[in-house]
C-alpha positions in Angstrom: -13.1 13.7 -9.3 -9.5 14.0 -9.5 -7.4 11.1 -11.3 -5.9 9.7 -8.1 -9.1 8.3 -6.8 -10.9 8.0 -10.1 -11.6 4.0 -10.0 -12.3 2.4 -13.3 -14.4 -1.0 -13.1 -12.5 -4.6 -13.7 -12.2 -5.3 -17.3 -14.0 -8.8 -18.4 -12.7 -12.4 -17.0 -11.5 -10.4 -13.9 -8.8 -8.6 -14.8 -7.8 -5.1 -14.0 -7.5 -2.5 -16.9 -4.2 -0.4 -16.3 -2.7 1.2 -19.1 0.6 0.3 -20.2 3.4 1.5 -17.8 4.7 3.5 -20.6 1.4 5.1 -21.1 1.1 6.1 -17.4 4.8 7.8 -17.2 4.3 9.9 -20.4 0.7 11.0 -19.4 2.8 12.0 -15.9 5.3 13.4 -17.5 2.9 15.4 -20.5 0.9 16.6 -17.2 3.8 17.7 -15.0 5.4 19.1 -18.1 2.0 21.3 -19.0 2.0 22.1 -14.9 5.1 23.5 -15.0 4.6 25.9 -17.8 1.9 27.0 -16.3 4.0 28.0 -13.8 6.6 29.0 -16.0 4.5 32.1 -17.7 3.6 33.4 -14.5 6.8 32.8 -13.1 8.4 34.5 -16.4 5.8 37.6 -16.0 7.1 38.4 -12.9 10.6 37.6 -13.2 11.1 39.6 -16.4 9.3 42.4 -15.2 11.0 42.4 -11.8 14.2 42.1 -13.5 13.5 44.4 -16.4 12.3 47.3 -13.3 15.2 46.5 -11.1 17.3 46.9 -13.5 16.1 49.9 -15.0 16.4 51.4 -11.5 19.9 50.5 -11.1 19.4 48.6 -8.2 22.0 45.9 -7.1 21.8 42.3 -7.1 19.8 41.9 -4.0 16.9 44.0 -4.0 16.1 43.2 -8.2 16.0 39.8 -7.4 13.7 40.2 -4.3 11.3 42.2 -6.5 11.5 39.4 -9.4 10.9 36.6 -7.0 7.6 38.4 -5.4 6.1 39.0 -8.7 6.9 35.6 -9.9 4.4 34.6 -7.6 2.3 37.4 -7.6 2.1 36.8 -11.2 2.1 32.4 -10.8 -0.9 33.0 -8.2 -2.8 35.8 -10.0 -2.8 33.0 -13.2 -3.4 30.4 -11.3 -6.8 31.7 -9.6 -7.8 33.1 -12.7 -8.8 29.1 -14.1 -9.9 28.4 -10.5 -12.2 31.7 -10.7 -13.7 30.6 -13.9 -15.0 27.8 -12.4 -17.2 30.0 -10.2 -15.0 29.4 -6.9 -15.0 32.5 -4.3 -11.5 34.4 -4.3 -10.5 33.1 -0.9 -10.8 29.6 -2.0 -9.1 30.6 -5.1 -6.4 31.6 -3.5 -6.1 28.8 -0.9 -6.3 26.1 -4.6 -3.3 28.3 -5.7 -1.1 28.6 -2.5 -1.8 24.6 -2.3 -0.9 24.0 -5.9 1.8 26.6 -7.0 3.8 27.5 -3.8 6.4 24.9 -4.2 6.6 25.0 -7.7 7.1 28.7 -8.3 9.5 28.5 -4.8 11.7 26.4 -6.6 11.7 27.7 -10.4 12.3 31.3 -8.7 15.3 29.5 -6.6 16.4 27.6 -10.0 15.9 30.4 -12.1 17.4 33.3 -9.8 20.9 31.2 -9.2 21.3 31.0 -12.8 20.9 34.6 -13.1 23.4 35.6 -10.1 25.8 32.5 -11.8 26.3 34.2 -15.2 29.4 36.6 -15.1 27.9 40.2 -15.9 24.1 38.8 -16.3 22.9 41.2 -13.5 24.8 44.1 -14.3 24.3 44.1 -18.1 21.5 46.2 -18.7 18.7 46.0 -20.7 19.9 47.1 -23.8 22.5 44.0 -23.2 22.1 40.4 -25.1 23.5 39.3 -21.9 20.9 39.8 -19.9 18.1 38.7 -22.0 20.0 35.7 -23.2 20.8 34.9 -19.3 17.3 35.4 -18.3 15.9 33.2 -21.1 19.1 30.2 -20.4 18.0 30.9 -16.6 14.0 30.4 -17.4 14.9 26.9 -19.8 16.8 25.4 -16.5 14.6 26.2 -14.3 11.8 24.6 -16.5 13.8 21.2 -17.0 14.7 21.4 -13.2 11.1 21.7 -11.9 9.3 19.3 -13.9 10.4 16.4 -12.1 9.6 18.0 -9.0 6.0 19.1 -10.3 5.8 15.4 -11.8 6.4 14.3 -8.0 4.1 16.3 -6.7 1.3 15.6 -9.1 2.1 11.7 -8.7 1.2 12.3 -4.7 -2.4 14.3 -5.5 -0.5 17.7 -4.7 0.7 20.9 -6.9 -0.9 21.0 -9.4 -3.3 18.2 -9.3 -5.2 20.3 -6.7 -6.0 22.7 -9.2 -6.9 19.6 -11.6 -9.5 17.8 -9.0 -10.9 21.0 -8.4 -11.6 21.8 -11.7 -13.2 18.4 -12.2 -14.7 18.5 -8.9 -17.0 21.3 -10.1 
């Protein structure tokens, strides 16, 4: 049962038990926050290895960052459907729970993440032996983690992203 239709009975002398409004936002904010690392590490996988091959290849701009952006959600899915496979779900709903509850997440950390990356003067084209690239890619991760909890706290708030994979979880 997930937490958006979870009713709790009246307290005594009729009155309704809510938790302190304080209480609520940090448990949305703790939940979005976890959410959004989730995300993060397989978002980070991908990226850094997309990044790290494209690179290695001496590719341009474009076609490194296409290859980091697919495996960021290669990787976000692939984690992502593992929890959901643990819980002894078939792979196609598996991956249906992660399309629902990671696409917009990982869409905007890669879009976040990515426009950091092309922003930093000589990120791209620094190499991997380079603390400019590694120290761009990590600056370009941390913004793209402050920048998409809100959005994942959003979501979450309206019974989507991640709370998909949540109810489900509870749900069996």
């Amino acid at each position: 049962m997930d937490h958006a239709t979870h009713h709790h009975p009246p307290a005594a002398a009729g009155h309704g038990h809510h938790p302190p409004a304080s209480a609520a936002a940090a448990t949305s904010w703790t939940m979005a926050a976890q959410a959004t690392l989730h995300c993060l590490t397989g978002c980070a996988i991908g990226e850094v290895l997309g990044m790290v091959i494209g690179t290695a290849l001496g590719w341009s701009a474009l076609p490194t960052v296409v290859l980091a952006v697919a495996l960021a959600f290669v990787f976000g899915y692939a984690l992502t459907m593992r929890g959901v496979l643990r819980a002894g779900v078939d792979g196609r709903t598996a991956l249906k729970v992660a399309l629902a509850a990671d696409t917009v997440s990982i869409a905007v950390m890669e879009i976040l993440d990515n426009a950091v990356m092309l922003a930093v003067p000589g990120a791209m084209e620094a190499g991997l032996t380079s603390w400019v690239f590694w120290a761009s890619l990590a600056f370009a991760l941390l913004v793209a983690f402050v920048l998409t909890t809100p959005v994942n706290r959003w979501l979450i708030s309206r019974g989507k992203g991640h709370a998909v994979v949540h109810a489900y979880h509870h749900a069996h």
